[in-house]
C-alpha positions in Angstrom: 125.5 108.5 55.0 122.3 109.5 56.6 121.7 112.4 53.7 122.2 109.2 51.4 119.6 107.1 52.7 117.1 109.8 52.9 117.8 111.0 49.1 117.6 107.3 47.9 114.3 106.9 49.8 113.1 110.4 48.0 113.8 108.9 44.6 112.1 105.8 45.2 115.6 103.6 44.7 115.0 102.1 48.2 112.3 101.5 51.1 109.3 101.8 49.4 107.0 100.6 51.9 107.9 103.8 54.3 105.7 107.1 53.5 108.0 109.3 56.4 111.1 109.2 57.4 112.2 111.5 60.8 115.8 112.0 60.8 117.6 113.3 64.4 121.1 113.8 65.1 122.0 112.8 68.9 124.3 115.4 69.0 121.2 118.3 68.4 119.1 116.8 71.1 121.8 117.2 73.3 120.5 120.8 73.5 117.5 120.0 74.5 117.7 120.1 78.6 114.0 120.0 79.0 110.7 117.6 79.3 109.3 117.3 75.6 106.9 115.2 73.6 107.5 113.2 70.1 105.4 115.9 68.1 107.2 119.0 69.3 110.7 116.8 68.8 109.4 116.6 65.2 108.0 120.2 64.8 111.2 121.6 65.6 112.8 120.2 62.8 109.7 119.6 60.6 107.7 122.5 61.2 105.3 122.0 58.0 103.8 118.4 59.6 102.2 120.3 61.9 98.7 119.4 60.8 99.3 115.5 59.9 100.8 113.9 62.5 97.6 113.1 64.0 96.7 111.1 60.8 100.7 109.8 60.5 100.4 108.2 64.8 97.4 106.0 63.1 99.8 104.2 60.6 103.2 103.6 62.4 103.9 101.5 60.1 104.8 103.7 57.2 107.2 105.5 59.7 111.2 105.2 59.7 113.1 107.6 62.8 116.8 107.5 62.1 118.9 108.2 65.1 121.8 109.4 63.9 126.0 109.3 66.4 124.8 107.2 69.5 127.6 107.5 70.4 127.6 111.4 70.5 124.4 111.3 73.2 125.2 112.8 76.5 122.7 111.0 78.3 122.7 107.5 78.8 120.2 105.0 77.6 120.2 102.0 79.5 118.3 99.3 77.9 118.9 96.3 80.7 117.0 99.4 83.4 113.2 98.0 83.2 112.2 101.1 85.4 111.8 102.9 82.5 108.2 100.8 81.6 106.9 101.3 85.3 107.8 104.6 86.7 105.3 106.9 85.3 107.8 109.9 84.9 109.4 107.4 82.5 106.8 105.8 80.6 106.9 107.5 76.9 103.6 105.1 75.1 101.9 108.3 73.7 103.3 110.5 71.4 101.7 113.5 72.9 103.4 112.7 76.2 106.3 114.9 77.7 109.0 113.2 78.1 113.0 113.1 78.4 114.2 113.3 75.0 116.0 110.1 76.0 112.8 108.0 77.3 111.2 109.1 73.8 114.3 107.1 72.0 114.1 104.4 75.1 110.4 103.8 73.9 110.2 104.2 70.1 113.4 101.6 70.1 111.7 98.9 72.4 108.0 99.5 70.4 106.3 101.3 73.7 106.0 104.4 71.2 104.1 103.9 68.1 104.6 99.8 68.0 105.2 99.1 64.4 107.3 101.9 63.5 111.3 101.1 62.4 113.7 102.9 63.9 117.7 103.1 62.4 120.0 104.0 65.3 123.6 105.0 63.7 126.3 104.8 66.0 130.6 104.4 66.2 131.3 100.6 67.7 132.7 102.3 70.6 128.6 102.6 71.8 127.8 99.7 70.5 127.8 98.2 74.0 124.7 99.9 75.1 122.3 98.7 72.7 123.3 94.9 73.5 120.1 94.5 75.7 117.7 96.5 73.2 114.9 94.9 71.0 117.0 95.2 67.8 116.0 92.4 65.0 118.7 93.4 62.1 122.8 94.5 63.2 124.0 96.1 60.3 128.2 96.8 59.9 128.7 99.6 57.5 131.6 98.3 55.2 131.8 101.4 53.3 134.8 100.6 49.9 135.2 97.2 49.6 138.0 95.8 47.3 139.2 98.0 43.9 136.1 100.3 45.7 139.5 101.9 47.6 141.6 102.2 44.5 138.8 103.8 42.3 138.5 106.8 45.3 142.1 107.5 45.0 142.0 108.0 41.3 139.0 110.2 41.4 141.0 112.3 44.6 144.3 112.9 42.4 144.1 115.0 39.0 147.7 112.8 38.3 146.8 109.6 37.8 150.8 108.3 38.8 150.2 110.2 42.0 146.9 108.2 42.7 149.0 105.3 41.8 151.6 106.2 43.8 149.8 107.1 46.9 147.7 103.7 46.4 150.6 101.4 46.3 151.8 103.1 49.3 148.6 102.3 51.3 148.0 99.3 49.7 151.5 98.2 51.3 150.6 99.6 54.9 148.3 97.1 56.2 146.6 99.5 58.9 146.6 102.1 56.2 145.0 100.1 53.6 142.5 98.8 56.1 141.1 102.2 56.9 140.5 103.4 53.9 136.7 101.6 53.8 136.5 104.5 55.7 135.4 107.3 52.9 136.2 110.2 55.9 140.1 108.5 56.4 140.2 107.8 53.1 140.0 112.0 52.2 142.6 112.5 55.5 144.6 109.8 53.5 144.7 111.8 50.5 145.3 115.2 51.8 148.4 113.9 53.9 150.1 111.6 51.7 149.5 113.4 48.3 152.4 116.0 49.1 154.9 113.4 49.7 154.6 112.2 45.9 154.1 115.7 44.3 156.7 117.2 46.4 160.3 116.8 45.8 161.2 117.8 49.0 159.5 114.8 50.4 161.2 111.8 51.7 159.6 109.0 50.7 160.8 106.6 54.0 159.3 109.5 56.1 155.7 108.5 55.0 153.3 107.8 57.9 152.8 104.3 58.7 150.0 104.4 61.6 147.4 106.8 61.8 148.8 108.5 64.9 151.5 109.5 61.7 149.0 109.6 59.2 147.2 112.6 61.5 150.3 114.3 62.4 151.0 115.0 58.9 147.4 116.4 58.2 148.1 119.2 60.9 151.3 119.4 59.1 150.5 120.1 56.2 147.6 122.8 57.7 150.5 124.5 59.8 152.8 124.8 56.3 149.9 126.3 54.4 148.7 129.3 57.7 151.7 129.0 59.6 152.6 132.4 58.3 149.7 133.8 59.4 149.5 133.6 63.1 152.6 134.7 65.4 152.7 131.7 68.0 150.9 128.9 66.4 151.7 126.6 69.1 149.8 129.2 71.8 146.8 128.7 69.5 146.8 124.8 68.8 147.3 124.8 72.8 143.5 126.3 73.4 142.4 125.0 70.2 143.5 121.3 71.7 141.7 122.4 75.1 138.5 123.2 73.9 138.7 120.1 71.9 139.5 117.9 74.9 136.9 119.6 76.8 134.3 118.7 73.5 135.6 114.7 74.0 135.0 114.8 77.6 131.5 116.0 77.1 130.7 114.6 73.8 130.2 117.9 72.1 131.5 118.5 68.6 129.8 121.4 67.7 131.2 124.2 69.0 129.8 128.4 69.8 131.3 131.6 69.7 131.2 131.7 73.5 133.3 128.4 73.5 135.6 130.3 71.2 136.2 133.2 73.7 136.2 131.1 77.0 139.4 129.8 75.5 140.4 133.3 74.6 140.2 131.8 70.1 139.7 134.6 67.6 138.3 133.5 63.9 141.1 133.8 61.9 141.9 132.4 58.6 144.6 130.3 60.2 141.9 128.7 62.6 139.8 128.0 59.6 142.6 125.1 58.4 141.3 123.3 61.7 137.4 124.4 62.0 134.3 124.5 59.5 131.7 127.4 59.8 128.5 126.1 59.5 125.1 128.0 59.6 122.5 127.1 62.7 118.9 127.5 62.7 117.6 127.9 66.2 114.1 129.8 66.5 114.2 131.3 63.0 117.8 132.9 63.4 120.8 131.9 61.8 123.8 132.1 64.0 127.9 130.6 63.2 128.8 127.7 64.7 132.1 125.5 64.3 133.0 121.9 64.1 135.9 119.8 63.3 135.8 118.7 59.7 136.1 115.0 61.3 135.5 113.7 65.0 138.6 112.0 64.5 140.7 115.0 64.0 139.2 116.9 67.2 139.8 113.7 69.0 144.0 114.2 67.6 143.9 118.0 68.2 142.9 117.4 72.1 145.9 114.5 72.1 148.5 117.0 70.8 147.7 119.6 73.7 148.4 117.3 75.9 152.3 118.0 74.6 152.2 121.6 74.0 151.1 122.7 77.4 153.9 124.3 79.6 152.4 122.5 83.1 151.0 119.3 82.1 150.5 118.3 85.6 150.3 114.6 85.8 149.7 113.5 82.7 149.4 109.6 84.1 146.3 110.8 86.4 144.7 112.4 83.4 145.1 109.6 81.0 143.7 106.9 83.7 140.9 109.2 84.3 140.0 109.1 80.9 141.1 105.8 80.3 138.1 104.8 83.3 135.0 106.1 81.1 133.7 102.9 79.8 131.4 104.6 76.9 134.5 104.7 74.6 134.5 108.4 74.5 138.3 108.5 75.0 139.4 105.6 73.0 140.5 107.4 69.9 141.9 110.2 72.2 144.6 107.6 74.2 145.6 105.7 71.0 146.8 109.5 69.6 148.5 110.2 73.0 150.2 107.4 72.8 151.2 107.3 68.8 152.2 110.8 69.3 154.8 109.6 72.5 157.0 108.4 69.4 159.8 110.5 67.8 158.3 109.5 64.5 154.5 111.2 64.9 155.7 114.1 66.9 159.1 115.1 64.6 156.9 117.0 61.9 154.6 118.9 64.3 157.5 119.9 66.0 158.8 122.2 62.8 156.1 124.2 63.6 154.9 124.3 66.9 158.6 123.4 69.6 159.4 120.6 71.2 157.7 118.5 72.7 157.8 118.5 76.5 159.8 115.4 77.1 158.3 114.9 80.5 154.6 114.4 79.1 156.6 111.9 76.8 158.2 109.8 79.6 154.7 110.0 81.3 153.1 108.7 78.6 155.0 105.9 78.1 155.3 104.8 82.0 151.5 105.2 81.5 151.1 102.7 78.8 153.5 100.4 80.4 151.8 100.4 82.9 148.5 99.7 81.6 149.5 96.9 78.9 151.2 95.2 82.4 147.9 95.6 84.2 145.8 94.1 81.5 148.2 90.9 80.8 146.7 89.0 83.6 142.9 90.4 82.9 141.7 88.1 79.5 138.6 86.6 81.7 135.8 88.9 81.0 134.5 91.3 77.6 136.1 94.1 79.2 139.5 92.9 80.4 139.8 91.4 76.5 138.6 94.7 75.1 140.8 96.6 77.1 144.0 94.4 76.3 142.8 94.7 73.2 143.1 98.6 73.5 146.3 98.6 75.1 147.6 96.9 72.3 146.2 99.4 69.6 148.8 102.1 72.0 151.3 100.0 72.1 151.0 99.7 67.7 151.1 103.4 67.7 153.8 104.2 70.0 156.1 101.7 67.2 157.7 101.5 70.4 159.5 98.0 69.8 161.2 97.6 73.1 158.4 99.2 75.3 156.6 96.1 73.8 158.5 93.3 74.2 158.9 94.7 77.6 155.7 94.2 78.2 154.5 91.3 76.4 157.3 89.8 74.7 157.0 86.8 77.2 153.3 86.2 77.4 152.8 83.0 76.7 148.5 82.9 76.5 146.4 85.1 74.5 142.5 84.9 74.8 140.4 87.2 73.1 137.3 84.5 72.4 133.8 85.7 71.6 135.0 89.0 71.7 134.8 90.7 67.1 138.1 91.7 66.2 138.1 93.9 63.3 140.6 93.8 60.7 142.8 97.1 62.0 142.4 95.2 65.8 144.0 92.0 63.2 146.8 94.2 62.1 147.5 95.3 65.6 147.4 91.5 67.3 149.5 90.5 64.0 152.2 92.9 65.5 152.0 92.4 68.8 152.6 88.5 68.1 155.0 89.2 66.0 157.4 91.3 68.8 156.5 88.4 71.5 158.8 85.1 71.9 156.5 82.1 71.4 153.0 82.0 72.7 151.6 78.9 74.1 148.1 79.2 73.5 146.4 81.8 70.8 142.3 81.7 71.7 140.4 83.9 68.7 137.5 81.4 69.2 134.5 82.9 67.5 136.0 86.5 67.5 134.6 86.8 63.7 137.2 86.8 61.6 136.7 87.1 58.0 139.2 86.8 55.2 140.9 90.5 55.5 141.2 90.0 58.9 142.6 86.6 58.9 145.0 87.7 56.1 146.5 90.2 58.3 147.1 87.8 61.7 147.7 84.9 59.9 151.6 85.6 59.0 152.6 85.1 62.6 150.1 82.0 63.8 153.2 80.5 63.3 154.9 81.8 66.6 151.1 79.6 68.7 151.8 76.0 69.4 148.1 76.0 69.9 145.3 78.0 68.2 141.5 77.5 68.8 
């Protein structure tokens, strides 16, 4: 998205009134572990301004810096900590200053650095949180297909337009399904996992995924079918693959070296190339291999399924709460695919190729949940007891564990998620959950921001509220 803005600016289709735009990704300064100033930031990647950025600091003005994955940062920016404009160590008001990398972003964000410049900080809602107390004048949501938008990708994906058709009316019937597809990234993981179950004859058509816990199982599927001849123990390899990728969650790191490769003892292979790009790094004028994920998303799956392939999981309930207790949403994604894959119906596939799974993760999983959803129930009265509900919910929608659920909430009999913005996949999920529960008294989605897709999908059981505000 970022490359899009920048080439629109270029060709003069957008911002005209900018002469420079800076473009960072959080997840490259994470390498930078010393004091530095906002020139030599810029140098490193912009090496020919070396002799105008004394002229460029006189007219801030014409300057846009795009931040690019907030949410990818390892160190914390915290916007409601004034210390940052007293303590000298801090203070970032000249561009020649050294500085943290994060007191430069602290500054040019709050208009210490360069007042007058704009600044675009890009970021998953899961981070969102931390900018609340920053100087921000425009929020922006990033729609991304909108309406026939979604259709019109799926004909362009699929040479056959009756597959396209096919594969469209399928998601167009999922709610959850349909809804992340104004995702471009899910809707080319949509694509590549449902397009063999309607060129394939061999396909089932009731065994298409319905959540996205399903919808990802059959992505590494469909990888294992294509390499699985390739590698002798393919669940030995997805077991380290899924450790380094847990390890890459917990530290926010997504791009990964060849010494992270043999640390957990992972050869390049063409069957590890189905799961990991090879991109080319620049550092100091030498090119070196790096690897990544093709989508954050799918590391985040890969680190869920080791969870069930490992031979000693330990206690899996410890590890999940641990992770669950990290309030920067790093594991949010992560839990929701721990739970989906706890079901018979996200884990049968996988299991083809890579064993069963162990059943005692799979019981631990699910006392986990329990556990949690039963914790949360009485919790509604702050942001984060509603967002975490909210959560729980979301792992109890991709377990499609029907009984765990009305176990757990069937009998609730008040709801309140006010002031807190439900999208339209956290509609599909409520829309569920309602749905499994006996009546509920009182339904509060006061000011939660609901538009029309959203209130499409919850609307269907309002039915079961005697009273709604």
């Amino acid at each position: 998205m970022v490359q899009k803005i920048v080439y629109d600016w270029a060709t003069g289709k957008i911002y005209p009134n900018f002469q420079f735009f800076f473009s960072f990704k959080f997840r490259d300064l994470n390498s930078i572990n010393c004091r530095i100033n906002l020139r030599n930031l810029i140098l490193d990647q912009y090496p020919y301004f070396g002799n105008v950025l004394g002229e460029l600091w006189k007219n801030p003005v014409g300057l846009l810096f795009i931040f690019d994955g907030l949410d990818e940062f390892n160190d914390r920016i915290d916007f409601a900590d004034t210390r940052r404009d007293t303590e000298p160590q801090s203070m970032c008001t000249d561009p020649e200053w050294w500085c943290e990398v994060s007191d430069i972003v602290y500054s040019l964000i709050q208009h210490k650095l360069l007042p007058g410049c704009s600044v675009l900080v890009i970021s998953r809602p899961t981070a969102l949180h931390l900018l609340q107390k920053a100087e921000i004048s425009i929020w922006a949501e990033i729609l991304g297909f909108v309406g026939d938008e979604r259709k019109e990708y799926f004909n362009k994906f699929f040479e056959d337009r009756a597959v396209a058709e096919a594969v469209f009316k399928h998601v167009e019937e999922n709610e959850i399904l349909y809804t992340m597809c104004y995702n471009p990234s899910y809707c080319w993981i949509l694509g590549l996992s449902l397009g063999p179950f309607f060129t394939q004859r061999d396909r089932k058509q009731q065994q298409v995924p319905k959540t996205i816990t399903q919808l990802y199982s059959y992505y590494i599927y469909n990888i294992l079918k294509n390499h699985s001849r390739e590698i002798e123990n393919p669940r030995d390899v997805l077991l380290k693959l899924g450790e380094m990728a847990f390890t890459g969650v917990s530290e926010k790191k997504i791009v990964f070296r060849n010494e992270d490769l043999i640390k957990y003892n992972l050869q390049p292979s063409q069957f590890l190339s189905g799961f990991l790009m090879e991109l080319l790094e620049r550092d100091d004028s030498v090119q070196s291999v790096v690897y990544t994920f093709p989508h954050l998303t799918i590391q985040e799956f890969v680190a869920a399924l080791a969870q069930f392939l490992t031979p000693d999981p330990g206690d899996i309930g410890k590890l999940l709460s641990e992770a669950h207790s990290k309030g920067d949403g790093r594991f949010e994604i992560f839990l929701r695919f721990v739970a989906g894959l706890s079901s018979a119906q996200a884990a049968r596939p996988l299991e083809k190729f890579l064993g069963q799974f162990l059943h005692q993760t799979t019981c631990g999983v699910i006392d986990w949940v329990k556990e949690k959803v039963e914790g949360q129930i009485g919790n509604m009265k702050s942001e984060t007891g509603k967002r975490n509900l909210l959560n729980t919910f979301h792992y109890l929608y991709e377990s499609q564990n029907k009984t765990l659920t009305q176990a757990t909430v069937g009998s609730v009999k008040t709801l309140t998620f006010s002031e807190l913005r439900l999208t339209p996949i956290d509609c599909v999920v409520l829309s569920q959950t309602i749905g499994l529960c006996d009546t509920i008294q009182h339904l509060d989605l006061e000011r939660c921001l609901i538009q029309s897709e959203g209130l499409k999908r919850v609307g269907p059981v309002l039915h079961k509220c005697q009273a709604l505000r």
